[in-house]
DRENDO-1510 file (C-alpha; in Angstrom, 1 decimal, always signed):
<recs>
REC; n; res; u; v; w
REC; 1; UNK; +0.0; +0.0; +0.0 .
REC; 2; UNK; +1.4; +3.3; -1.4 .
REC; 3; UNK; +2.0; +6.1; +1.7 .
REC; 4; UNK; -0.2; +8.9; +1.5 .
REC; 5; UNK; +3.0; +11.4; +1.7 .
REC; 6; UNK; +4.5; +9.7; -0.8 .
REC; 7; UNK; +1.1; +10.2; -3.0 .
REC; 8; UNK; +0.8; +13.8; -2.1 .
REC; 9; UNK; +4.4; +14.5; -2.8 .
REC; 10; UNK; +4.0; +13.2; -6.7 .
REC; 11; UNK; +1.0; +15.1; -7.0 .
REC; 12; UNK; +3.0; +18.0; -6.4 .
REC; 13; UNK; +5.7; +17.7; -8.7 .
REC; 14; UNK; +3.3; +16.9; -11.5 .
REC; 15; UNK; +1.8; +20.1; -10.8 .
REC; 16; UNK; +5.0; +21.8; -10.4 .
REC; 17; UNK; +6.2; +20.4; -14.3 .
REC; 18; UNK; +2.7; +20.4; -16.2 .
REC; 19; UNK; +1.2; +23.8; -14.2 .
REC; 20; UNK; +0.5; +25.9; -17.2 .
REC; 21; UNK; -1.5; +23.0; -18.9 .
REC; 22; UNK; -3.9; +22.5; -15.7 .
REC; 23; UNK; -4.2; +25.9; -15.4 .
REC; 24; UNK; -5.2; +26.7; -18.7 .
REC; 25; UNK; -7.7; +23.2; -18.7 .
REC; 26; UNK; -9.4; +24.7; -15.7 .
REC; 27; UNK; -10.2; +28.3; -17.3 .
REC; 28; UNK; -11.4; +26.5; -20.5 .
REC; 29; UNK; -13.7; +24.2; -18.2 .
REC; 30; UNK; -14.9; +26.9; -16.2 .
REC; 31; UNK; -15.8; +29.4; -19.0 .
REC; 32; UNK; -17.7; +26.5; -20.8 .
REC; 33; UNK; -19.6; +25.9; -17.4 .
REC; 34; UNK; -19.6; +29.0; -16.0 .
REC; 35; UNK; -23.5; +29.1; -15.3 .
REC; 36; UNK; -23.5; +25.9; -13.5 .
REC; 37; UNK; -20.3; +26.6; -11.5 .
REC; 38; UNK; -21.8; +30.2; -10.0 .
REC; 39; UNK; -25.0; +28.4; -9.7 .
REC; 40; UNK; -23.6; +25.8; -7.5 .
REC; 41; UNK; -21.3; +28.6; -5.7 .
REC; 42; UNK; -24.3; +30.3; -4.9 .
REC; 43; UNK; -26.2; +27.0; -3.4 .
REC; 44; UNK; -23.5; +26.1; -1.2 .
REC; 45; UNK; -22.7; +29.2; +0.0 .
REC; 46; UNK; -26.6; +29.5; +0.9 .
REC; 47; UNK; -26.7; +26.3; +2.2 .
REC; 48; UNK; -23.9; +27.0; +4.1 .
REC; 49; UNK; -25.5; +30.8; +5.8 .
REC; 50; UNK; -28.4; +28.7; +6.6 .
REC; 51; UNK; -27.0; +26.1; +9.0 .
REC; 52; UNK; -24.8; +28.8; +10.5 .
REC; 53; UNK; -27.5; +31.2; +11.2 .
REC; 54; UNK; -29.8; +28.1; +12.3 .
REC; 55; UNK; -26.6; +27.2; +14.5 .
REC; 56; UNK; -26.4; +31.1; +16.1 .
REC; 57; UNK; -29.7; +32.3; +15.7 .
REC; 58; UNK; -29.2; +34.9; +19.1 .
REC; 59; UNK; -25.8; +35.8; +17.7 .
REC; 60; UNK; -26.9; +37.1; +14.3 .
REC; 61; UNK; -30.1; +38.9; +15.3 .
REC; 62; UNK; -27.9; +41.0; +17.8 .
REC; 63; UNK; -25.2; +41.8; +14.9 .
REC; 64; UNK; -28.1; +42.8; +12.5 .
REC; 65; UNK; -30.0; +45.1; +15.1 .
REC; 66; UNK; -27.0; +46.8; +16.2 .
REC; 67; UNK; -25.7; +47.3; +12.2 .
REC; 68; UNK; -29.2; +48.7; +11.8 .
REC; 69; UNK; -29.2; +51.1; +14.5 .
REC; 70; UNK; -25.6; +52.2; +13.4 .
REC; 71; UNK; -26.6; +52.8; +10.0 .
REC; 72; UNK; -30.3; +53.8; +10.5 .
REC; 73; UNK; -30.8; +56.6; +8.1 .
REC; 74; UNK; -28.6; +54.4; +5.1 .
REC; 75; UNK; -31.7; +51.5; +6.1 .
REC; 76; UNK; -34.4; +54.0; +6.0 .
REC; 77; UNK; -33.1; +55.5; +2.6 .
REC; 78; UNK; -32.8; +52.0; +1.2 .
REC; 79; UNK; -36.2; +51.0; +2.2 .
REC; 80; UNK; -37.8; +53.9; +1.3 .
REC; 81; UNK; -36.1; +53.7; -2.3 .
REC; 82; UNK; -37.1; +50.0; -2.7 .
REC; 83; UNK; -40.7; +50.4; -1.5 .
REC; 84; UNK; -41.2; +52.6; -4.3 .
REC; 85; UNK; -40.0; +50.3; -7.4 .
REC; 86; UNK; -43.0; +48.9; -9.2 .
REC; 87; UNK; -41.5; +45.7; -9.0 .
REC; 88; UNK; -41.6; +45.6; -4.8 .
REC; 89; UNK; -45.0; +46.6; -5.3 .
REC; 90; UNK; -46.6; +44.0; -7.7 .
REC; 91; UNK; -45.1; +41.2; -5.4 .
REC; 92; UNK; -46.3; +42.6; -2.1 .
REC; 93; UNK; -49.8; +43.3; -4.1 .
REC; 94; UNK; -50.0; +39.6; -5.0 .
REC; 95; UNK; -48.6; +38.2; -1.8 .
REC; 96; UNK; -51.5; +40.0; -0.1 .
REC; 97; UNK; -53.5; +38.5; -2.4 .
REC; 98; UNK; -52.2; +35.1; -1.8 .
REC; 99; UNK; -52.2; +35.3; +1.8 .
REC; 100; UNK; -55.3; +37.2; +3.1 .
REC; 101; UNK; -56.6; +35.2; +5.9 .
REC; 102; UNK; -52.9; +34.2; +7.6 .
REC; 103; UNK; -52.3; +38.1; +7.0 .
REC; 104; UNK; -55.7; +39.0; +8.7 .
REC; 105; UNK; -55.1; +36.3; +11.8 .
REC; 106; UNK; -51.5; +37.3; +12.4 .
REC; 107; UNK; -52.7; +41.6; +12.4 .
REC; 108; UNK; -55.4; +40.2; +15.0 .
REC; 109; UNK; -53.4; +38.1; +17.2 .
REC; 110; UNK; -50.5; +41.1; +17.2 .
REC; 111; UNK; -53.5; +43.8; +18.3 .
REC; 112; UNK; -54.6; +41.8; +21.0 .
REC; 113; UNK; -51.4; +41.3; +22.2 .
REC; 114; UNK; -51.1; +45.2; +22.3 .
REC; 115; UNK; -54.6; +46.0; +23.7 .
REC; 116; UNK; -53.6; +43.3; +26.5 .
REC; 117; UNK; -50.2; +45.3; +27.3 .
REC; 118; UNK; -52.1; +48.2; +27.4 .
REC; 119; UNK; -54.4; +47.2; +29.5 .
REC; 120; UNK; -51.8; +45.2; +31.7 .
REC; 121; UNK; -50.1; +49.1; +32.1 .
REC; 122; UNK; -52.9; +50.7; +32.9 .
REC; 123; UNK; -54.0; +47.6; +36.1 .
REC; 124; UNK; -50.1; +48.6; +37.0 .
REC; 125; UNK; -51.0; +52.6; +37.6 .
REC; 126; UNK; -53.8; +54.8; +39.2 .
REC; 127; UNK; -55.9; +58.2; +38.2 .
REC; 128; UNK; -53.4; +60.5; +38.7 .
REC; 129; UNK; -56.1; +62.9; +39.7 .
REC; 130; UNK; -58.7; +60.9; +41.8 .
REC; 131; UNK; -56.7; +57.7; +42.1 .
REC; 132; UNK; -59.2; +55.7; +40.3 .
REC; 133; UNK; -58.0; +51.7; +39.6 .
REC; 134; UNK; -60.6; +50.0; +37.7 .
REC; 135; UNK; -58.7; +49.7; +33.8 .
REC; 136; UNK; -61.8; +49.4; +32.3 .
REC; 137; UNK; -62.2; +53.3; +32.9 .
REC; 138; UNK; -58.4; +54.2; +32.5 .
REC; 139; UNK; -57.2; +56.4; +29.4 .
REC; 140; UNK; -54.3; +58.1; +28.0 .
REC; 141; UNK; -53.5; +61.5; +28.4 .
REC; 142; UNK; -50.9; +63.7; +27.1 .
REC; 143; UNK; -49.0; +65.8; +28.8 .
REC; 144; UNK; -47.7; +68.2; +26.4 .
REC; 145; UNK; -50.4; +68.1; +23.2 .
REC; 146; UNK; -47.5; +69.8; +20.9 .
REC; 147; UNK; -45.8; +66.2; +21.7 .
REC; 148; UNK; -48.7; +64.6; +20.7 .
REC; 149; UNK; -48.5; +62.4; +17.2 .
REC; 150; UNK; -51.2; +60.1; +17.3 .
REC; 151; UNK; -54.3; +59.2; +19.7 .
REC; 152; UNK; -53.3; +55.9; +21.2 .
REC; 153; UNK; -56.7; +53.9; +21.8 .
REC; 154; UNK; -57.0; +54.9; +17.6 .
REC; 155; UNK; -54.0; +53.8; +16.6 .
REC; 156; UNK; -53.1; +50.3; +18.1 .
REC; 157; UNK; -51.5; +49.2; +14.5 .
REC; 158; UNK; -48.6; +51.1; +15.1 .
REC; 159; UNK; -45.4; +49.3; +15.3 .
REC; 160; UNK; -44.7; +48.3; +19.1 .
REC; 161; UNK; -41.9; +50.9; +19.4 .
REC; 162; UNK; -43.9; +53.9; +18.3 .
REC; 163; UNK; -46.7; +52.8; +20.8 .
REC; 164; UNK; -44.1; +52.9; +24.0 .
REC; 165; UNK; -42.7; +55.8; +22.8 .
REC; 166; UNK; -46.1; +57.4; +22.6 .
REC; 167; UNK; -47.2; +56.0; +26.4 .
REC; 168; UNK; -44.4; +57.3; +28.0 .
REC; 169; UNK; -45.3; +60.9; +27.0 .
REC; 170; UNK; -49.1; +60.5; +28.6 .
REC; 171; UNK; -50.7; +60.4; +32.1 .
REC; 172; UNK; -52.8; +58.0; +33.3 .
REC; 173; UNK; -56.3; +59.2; +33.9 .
REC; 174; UNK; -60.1; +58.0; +34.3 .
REC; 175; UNK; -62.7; +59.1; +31.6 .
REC; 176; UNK; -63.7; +61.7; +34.4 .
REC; 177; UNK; -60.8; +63.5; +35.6 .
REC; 178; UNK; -59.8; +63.7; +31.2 .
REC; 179; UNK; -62.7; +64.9; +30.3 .
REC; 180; UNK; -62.1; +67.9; +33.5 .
REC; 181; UNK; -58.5; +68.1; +32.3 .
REC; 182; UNK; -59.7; +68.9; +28.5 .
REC; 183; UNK; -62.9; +71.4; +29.4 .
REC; 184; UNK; -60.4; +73.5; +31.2 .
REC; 185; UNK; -57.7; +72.9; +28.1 .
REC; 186; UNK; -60.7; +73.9; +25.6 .
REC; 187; UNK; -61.6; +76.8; +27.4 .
REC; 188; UNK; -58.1; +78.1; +27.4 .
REC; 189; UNK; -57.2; +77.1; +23.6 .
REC; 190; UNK; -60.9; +79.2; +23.1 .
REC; 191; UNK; -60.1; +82.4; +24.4 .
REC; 192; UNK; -56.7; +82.4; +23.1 .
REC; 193; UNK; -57.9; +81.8; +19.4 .
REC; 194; UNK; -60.9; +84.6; +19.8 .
REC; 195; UNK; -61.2; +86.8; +17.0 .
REC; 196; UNK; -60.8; +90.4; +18.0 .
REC; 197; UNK; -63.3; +90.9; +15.2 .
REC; 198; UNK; -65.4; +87.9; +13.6 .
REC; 199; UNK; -67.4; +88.6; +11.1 .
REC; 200; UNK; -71.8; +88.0; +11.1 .
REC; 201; UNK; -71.5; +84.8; +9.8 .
REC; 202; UNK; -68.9; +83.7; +12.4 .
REC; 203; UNK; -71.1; +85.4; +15.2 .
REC; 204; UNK; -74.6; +83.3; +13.8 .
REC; 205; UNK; -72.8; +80.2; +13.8 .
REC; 206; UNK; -70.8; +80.8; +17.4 .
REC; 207; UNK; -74.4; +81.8; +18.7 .
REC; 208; UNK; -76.4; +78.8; +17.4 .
REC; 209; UNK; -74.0; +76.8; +18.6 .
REC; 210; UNK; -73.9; +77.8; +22.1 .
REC; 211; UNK; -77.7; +78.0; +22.1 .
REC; 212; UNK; -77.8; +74.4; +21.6 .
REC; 213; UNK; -74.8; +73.5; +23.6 .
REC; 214; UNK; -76.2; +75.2; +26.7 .
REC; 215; UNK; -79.6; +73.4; +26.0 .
REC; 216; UNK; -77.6; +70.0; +26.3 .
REC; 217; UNK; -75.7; +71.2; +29.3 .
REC; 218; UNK; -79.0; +72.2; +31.0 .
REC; 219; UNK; -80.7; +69.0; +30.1 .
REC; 220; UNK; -77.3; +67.0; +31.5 .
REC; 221; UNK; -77.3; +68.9; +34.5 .
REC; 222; UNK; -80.7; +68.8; +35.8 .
REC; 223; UNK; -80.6; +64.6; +35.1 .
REC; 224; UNK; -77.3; +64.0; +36.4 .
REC; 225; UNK; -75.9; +60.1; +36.0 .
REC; 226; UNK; -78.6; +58.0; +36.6 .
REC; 227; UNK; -76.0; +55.3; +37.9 .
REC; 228; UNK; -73.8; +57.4; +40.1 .
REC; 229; UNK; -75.6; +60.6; +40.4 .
REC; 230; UNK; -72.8; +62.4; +38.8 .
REC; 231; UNK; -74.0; +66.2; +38.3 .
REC; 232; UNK; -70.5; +68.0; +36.5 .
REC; 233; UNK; -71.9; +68.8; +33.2 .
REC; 234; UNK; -68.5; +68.4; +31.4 .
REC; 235; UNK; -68.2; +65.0; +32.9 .
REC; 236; UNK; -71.8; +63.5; +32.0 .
REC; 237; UNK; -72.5; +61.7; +28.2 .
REC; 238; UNK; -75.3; +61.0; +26.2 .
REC; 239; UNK; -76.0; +56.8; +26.5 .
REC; 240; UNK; -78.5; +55.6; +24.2 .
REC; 241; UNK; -80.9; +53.0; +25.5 .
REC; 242; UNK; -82.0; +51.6; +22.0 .
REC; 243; UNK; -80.0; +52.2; +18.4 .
REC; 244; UNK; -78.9; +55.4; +17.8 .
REC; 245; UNK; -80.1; +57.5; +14.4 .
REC; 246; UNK; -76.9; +60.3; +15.0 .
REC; 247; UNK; -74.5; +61.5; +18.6 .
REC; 248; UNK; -76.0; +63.8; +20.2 .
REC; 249; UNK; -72.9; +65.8; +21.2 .
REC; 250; UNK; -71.6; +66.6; +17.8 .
REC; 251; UNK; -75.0; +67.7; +16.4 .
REC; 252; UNK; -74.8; +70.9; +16.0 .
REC; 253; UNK; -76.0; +71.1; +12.5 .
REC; 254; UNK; -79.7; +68.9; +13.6 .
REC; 255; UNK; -82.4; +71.2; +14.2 .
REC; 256; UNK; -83.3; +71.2; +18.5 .
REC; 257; UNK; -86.5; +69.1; +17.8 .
REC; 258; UNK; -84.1; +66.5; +16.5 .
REC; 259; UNK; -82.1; +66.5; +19.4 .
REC; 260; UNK; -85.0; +66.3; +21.3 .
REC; 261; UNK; -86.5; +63.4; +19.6 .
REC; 262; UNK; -83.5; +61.7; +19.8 .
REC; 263; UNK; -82.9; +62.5; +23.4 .
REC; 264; UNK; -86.1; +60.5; +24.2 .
REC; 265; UNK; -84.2; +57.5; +23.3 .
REC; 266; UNK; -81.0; +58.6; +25.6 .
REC; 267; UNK; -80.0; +58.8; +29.4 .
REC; 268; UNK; -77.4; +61.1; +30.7 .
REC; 269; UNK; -74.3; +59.1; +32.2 .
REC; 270; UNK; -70.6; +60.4; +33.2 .
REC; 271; UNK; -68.2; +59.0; +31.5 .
REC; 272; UNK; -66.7; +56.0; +33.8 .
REC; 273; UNK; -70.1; +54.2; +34.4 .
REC; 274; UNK; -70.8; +55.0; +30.3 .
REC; 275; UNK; -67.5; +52.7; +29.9 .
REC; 276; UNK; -68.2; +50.4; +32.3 .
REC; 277; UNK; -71.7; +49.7; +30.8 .
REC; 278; UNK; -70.4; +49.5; +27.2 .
REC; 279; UNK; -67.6; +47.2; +28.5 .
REC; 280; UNK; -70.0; +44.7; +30.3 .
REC; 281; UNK; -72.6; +44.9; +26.9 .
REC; 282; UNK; -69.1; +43.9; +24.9 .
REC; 283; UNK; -68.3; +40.8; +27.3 .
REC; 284; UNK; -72.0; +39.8; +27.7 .
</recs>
């Protein structure tokens, strides 16, 4: 039996005497199969990404984010560029297509998983104002509105880091104590917008308007929540016992024996219990 040394050793000085022959039989055999050759390449190099990335799965997420976060505005600028090429388009069109339902069960499972963490934050904090605890009647305020980009309970398709960024800006409040904070907001924001001089039209409109806004605000006040007894007028809402033809709060364009009508069909309610009755109708 022939030594492997000895083998390896007359390999080499065959190569060493006959080089420029092999060399110039392995340029004509790859330019003849040079499409199969990069094809191959390509598998095994693919092949090969795949089981290393299977094998360090943690590894390579952590390398990618933190290229990405270096180079954010280069990603942004790429994606942006690519989104827009028609070609990007008509595949995302027809995968959309393809996979409506799976597309529609995964958006559902990912916005109840963000309603839950919502609601899970809002069990872990108080009213800020009256220390209210019940979730159910917990919402969102902003602190600063200039810092305000979207209304939170409105929005819940937003990507999970634009929705923590947008919670930690906002105070946690019941329907109650919000609805105080923005009557005393509105009347500020009000005066400060005034006209010096409005013109006739803008003085019918403001005066029809307030005509039938104080006609609501009497009619809240002297009712009061019927659950709670509730008497602030810029607390209480409009609950309608049966279906509902129009809201009675943003009507200002109905005639007042509309409003009336309709208020036949209505109860006056403050805003907690109106959530709390809406949220056991929901789970019933």
């Amino acid at each position: 039996m022939v030594d492997k040394e000895v083998v390896r050793e007359r390999k080499r000085q065959y190569y060493l005497r006959n080089g420029d022959k092999i060399r110039e039989k392995q340029r004509e055999y790859y330019y003849k199969n040079k499409e199969y050759i990069l094809k191959r390449d390509r598998e095994k190099n693919r092949l090969r990404m795949a089981r290393y990335y299977e094998e360090n799965k943690n590894e390579c997420r952590k390398k990618q984010n933190k290229w990405r976060e270096e180079h954010r505005e280069y990603v942004n600028k790429q994606a942006r560029e690519y989104a827009h090429k028609p070609s990007y388009k008509k595949r995302r069109k027809k995968y959309k297509l393809e996979n409506k339902e799976y597309n529609n069960k995964k958006r559902s499972e990912l916005r109840h998983k963000k309603t839950d963490w919502l609601s899970d934050y809002k069990k872990k904090h108080r009213c800020k104002i009256c220390g209210e605890n019940d979730s159910i009647v917990l919402v969102f305020h902003h602190k600063d509105m200039n810092d305000k980009e979207f209304t939170i309970s409105q929005n819940i398709d937003k990507s999970w880091n634009k929705l923590k960024a947008e919670v930690k800006k906002c105070d946690v409040l019941c329907v109650n104590c919000h609805h105080e904070v923005h009557f005393n907001i509105d009347k500020k924001v009000k005066r400060k917008n005034r006209r010096d001089e409005p013109s006739e039209q803008a003085l019918r409109v403001r005066a029809y308007r307030k005509n039938k806004n104080n006609f609501l605000d009497n009619y809240k006040e002297s009712r009061g929540c019927y659950i709670c007894g509730e008497s602030r007028r810029y607390v209480l809402e409009i609950h309608h016992k049966e279906e509902k033809k129009f809201l009675v709060n943003k009507a200002c364009s109905k005639s007042k024996d509309l409003i009336k009508k309709e208020l036949n069909n209505c109860k006056v309610i403050c805003g907690n219990c109106h959530q709390k009755l809406h949220w056991s109708d929901e789970s019933d």
